[in-house]
C-alpha positions in Angstrom: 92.4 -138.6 70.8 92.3 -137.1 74.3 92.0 -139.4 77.2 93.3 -139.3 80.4 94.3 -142.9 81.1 97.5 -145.0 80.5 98.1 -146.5 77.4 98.4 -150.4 79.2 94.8 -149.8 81.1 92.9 -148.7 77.3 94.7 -151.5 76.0 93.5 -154.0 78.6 90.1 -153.2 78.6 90.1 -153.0 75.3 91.7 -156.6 74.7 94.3 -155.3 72.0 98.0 -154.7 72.2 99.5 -151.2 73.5 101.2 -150.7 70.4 98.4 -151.6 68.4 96.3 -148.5 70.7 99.4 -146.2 70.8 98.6 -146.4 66.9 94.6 -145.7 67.0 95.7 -142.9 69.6 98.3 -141.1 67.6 96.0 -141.7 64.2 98.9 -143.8 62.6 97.6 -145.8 59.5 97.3 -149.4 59.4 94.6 -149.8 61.8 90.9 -151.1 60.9 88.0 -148.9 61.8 86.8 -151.9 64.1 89.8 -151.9 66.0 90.0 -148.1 66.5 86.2 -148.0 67.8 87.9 -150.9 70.3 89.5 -148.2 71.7 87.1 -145.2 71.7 84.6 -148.1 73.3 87.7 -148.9 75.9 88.4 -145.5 77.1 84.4 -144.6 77.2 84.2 -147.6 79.3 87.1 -146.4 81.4 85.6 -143.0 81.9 82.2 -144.6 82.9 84.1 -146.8 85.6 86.4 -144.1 86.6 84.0 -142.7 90.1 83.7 -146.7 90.9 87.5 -147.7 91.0 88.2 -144.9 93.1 86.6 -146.9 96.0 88.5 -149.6 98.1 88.4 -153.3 97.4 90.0 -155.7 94.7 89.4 -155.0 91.7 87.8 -157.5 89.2 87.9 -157.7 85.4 85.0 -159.6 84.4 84.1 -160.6 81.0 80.4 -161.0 79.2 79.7 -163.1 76.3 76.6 -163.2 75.2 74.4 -164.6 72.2 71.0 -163.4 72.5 68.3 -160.9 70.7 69.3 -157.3 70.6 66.3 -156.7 73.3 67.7 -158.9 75.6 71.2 -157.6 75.1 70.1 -154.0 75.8 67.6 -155.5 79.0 71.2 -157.4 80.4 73.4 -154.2 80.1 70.8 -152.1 82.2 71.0 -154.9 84.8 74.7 -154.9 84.4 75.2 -150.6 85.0 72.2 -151.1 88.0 74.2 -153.7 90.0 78.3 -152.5 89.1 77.8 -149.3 91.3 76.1 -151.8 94.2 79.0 -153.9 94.5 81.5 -153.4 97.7 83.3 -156.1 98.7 85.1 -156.1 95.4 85.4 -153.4 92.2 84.4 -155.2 88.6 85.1 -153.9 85.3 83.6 -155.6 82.3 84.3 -156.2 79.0 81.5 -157.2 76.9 81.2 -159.0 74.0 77.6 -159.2 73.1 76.3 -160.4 69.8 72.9 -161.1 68.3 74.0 -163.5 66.1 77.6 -165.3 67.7 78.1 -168.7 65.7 80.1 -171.0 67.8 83.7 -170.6 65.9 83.5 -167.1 67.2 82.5 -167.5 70.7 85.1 -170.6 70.8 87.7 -167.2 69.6 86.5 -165.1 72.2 87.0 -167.5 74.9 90.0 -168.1 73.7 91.0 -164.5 73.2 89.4 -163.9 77.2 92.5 -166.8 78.0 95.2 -165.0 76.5 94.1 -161.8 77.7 93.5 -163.1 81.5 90.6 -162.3 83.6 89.0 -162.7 87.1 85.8 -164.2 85.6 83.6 -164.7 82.6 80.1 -164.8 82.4 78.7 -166.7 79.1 75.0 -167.3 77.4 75.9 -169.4 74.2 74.9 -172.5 73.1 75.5 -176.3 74.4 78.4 -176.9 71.9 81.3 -179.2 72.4 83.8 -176.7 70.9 82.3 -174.1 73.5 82.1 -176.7 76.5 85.6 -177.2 75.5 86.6 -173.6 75.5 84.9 -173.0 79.1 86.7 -176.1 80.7 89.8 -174.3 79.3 88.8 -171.4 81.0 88.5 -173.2 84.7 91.6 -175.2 84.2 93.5 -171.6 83.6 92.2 -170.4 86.9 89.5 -168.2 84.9 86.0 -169.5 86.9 83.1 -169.5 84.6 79.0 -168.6 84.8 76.7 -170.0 82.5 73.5 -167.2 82.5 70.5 -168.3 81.6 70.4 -170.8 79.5 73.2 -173.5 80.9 76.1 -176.0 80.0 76.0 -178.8 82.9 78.7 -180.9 81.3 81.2 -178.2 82.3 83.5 -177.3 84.7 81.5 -174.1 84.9 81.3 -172.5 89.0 77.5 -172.5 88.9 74.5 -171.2 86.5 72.4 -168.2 86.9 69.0 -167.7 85.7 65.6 -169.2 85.4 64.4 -172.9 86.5 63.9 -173.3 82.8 62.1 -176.3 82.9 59.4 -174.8 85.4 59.2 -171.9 83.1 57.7 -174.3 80.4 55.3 -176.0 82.7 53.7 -172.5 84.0 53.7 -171.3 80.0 51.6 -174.6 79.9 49.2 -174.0 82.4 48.5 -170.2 81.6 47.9 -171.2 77.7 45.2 -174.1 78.9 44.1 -171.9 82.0 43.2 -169.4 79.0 42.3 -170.9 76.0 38.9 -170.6 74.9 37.2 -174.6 75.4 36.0 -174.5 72.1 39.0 -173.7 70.4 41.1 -176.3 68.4 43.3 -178.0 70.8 46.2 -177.1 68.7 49.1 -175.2 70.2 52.8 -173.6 68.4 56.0 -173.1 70.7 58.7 -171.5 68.7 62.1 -171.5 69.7 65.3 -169.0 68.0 68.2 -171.9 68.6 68.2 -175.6 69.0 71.5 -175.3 70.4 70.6 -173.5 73.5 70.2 -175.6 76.6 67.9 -172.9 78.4 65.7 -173.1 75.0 65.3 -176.8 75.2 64.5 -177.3 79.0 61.5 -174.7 78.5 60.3 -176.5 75.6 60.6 -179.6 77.9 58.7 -178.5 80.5 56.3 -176.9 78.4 55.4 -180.6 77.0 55.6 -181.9 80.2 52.9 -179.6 81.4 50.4 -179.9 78.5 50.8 -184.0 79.2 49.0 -183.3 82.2 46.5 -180.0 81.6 45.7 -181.0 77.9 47.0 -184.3 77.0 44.8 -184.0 73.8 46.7 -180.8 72.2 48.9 -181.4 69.6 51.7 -179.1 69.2 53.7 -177.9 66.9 57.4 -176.8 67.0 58.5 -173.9 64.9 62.2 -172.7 65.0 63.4 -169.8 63.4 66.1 -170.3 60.3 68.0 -167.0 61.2 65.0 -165.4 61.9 65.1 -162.9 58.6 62.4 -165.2 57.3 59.9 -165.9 60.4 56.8 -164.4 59.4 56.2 -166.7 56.7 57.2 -169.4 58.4 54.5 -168.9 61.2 52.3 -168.4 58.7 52.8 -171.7 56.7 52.7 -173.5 59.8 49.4 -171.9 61.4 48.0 -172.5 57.6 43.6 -172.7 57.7 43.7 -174.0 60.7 43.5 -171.8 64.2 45.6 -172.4 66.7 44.5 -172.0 70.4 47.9 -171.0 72.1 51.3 -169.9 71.1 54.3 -170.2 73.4 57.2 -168.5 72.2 60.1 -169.8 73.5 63.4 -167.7 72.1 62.1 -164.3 71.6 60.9 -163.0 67.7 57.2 -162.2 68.9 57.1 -159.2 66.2 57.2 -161.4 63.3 54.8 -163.5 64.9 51.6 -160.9 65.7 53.0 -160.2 61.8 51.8 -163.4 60.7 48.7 -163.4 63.2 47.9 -160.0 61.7 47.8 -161.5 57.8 45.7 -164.2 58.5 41.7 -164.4 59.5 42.1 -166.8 62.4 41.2 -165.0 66.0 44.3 -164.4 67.8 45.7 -167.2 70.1 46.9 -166.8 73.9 50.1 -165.9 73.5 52.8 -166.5 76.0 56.8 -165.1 76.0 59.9 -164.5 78.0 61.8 -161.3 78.5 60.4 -158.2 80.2 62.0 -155.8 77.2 60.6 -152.5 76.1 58.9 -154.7 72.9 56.9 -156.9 74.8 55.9 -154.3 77.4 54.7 -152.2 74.1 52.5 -155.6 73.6 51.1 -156.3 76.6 49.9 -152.6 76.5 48.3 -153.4 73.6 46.7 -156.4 74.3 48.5 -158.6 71.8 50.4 -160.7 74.2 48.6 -162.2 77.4 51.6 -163.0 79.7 55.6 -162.8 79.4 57.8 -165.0 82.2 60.8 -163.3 83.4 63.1 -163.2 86.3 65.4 -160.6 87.3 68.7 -160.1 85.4 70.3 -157.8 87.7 69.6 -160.1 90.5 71.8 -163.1 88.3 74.5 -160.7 88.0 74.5 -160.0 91.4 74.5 -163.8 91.7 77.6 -164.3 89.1 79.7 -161.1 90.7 79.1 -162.9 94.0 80.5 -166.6 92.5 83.7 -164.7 91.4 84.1 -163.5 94.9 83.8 -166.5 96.1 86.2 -168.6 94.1 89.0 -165.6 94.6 88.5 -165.6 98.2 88.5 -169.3 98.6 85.0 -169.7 99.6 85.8 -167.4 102.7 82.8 -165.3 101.0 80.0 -167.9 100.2 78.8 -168.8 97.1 75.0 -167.4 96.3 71.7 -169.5 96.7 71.2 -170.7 93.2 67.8 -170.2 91.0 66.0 -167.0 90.3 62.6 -166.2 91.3 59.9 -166.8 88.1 57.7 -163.8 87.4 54.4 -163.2 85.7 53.9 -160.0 83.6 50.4 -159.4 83.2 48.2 -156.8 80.2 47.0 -155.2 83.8 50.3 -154.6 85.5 50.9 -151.7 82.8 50.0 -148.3 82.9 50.8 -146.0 79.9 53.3 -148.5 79.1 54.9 -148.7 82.6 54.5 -150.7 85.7 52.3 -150.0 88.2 
C-alpha cells in the first residue's frame, strides 16, 4: 500500500498498534477488513492534513465522537474541513468517530480507547448516561479536557458546551407553530424526539412546553419518540390517527418519515417545524413541506471547541470563547433553486 508517512504517525491517527499497521501495509493475513480500512481512512486523513501541518504552531490531536443522524454527521464534517484550514494559533488533527446509531457501551469504549491512546482534546455529542459522564470525567482527570456539542452533560467535569440555548430553541419552535397555525385548527400539537437520553433533546422539548404554556395554554400535545427509527412512519401515523393535528415540532431529526405519514393520511398538512440546516430539509423547505428549521452554526462551535483546547493547554494565557451560539430561522423564502439567497 503506498504511502509516504511513518509507520508510528498511520498508526496514531489511526488508533491501532504499528505492528498491527505494518501488517495491513505489507498485506500480511490475520487482519479484519475493518481494521485495514482503519488504515487506508488513517493515511487519507494524513494526506488531507499534510499542506496544514506544514505550518508553524503546536500541533493538536483532537478527537470527535459523535451520535447523531447521518445528515447531521455529514453537515458537522463540512464545518469541521471549513474551520481546520482557519486555525493558526495551533495545528489540529482529528480523529473521528461518528456513528448514527452509538449505544452507550460503545461510546463508553471509545472514550476509553481515546484514554489509552492520548489526545489534546475530545469533542463528544452522546447521550446524558452515567457510564458516559463517567467515561468523560475520566477523560478530565487524565489531563484530556472535554466539549460537550450540542446537546450537553452538565454533571461533568466537561471544559464547557458548544451549541444551541436549547431550551430557547423550544420556546421559538412554540411561538412559530402558534404564530402560524390556522385558528380554526384543532389545538392539538406532536413534538417528536430520536433519543430520550439526549440532554440537548430534552431541554428543547422543555422549552417547547414552556412556550405553548404561555401562547396556547389550551393545546394538548403529544410526544412521539422514535423506537430506532426503522419503524417511524407508522408510528406518526397511529399517533395522528382521525384526528388533525395543527403543528408538528420535530425535535431529533426523522422529518422524511414524517411528511411519509402526512402524505398517507387525508388530514391537511400541519406547520411543521425542525432543526438542522442539512441538504434534506433544505430539499423541504423548497418544496414547501416544512415551514421553518432552527439552526445555528456548526463551524462556529467548532471554532468554539478548538478555541477551549487552546485555552486549557496554554493555561488560560489564550482565553476561553464566549459561550452560546446564535439561533437561526430558515425560512421556504430564503431558498432559491434549492440554495440560499
Amino acid at each position: 500500500m503506498p504511502h509516504r508517512f511513518p509507520v508510528k504517525d498511520i498508526a496514531h491517527q489511526a488508533g491501532l498498534g504499528t505492528a498491527t499497521v505494518d501488517r495491513v501495509l505489507n498485506n500480511r493475513p490475520g487482519v479484519r477488513r475493518q481494521t485495514a480500512n482503519r488504515v487506508v481512512m488513517a493515511i487519507r486523513e494524513l494526506e488531507a492534513q499534510e499542506s496544514q501541518l506544514s505550518m508553524r504552531g503546536r500541533k493538536l490531536m483532537v478527537d470527535l465522537v459523535v451520535e447523531a443522524p447521518q445528515a447531521f454527521l455529514d453537515t458537522l464534517q463540512d464545518a469541521v474541513a471549513q474551520e481546520l484550514p482557519l486555525m493558526r494559533t495551533a495545528i489540529f488533527r482529528m480523529r473521528n468517530d461518528l456513528r448514527a446509531r452509538f449505544p452507550v457501551d460503545q461510546i463508553v469504549f471509545a472514550l476509553s480507547r481515546i484514554e489509552r491512546l492520548k489526545s489534546d482534546g475530545v469533542i463528544v455529542m452522546a447521550p446524558d448516561a452515567a457510564p458516559i459522564r463517567k467515561a468523560v470525567d475520566q477523560l478530565v482527570d487524565a489531563g484530556i479536557p472535554v466539549v460537550t456539542l450540542a446537546t450537553d452533560m452538565p454533571a461533568t467535569k466537561r471544559a464547557t458546551y458548544v451549541g444551541l440555548d436549547n431550551h430557547r430553541a423550544g420556546e421559538t419552535a412554540a411561538w412559530l407553530i402558534r404564530k402560524w397555525a390556522a385558528s380554526d385548527t384543532p389545538a392539538r400539537v406532536l413534538v417528536t424526539k430520536r433519543n430520550e437520553a439526549f440532554r440537548g433533546e430534552e431541554d428543547r422539548e422543555a422549552g417547547f412546553r414552556k412556550g405553548m404554556a404561555t401562547f396556547w395554554p389550551q393545546a394538548q400535545i403529544n410526544l412521539l419518540v422514535q423506537a430506532g427509527g426503522q419503524f417511524f412512519a407508522p408510528q406518526v401515523a397511529q399517533t395522528i390517527g382521525d384526528s388533525a393535528v395543527a403543528g408538528i415540532y420535530s425535535i431529533g431529526g426523522g422529518n422524511r418519515a414524517i411528511l411519509d405519514a402526512l402524505s398517507q393520511s387525508d388530514m391537511p398538512r400541519p406547520v411543521i417545524v425542525g432543526h438542522d440546516l442539512d441538504p434534506e430539509n433544505r430539499e423541504f423547505l423548497v418544496k414547501n413541506k416544512m415551514d421553518a428549521v432552527l439552526y445555528h452554526d456548526l463551524a462556529e462551535d467548532i471554532r468554539n471547541a478548538f478555541q477551549t483546547f487552546i485555552s486549557v493547554h496554554s493555561g488560560g494565557a489564550i482565553a476561553m470563547p464566549e459561550n452560546g451560539a446564535i439561533l437561526r430561522v430558515f425560512l421556504p423564502p430564503m431558498v432559491q433553486d434549492g440554495r440560499p439567497e
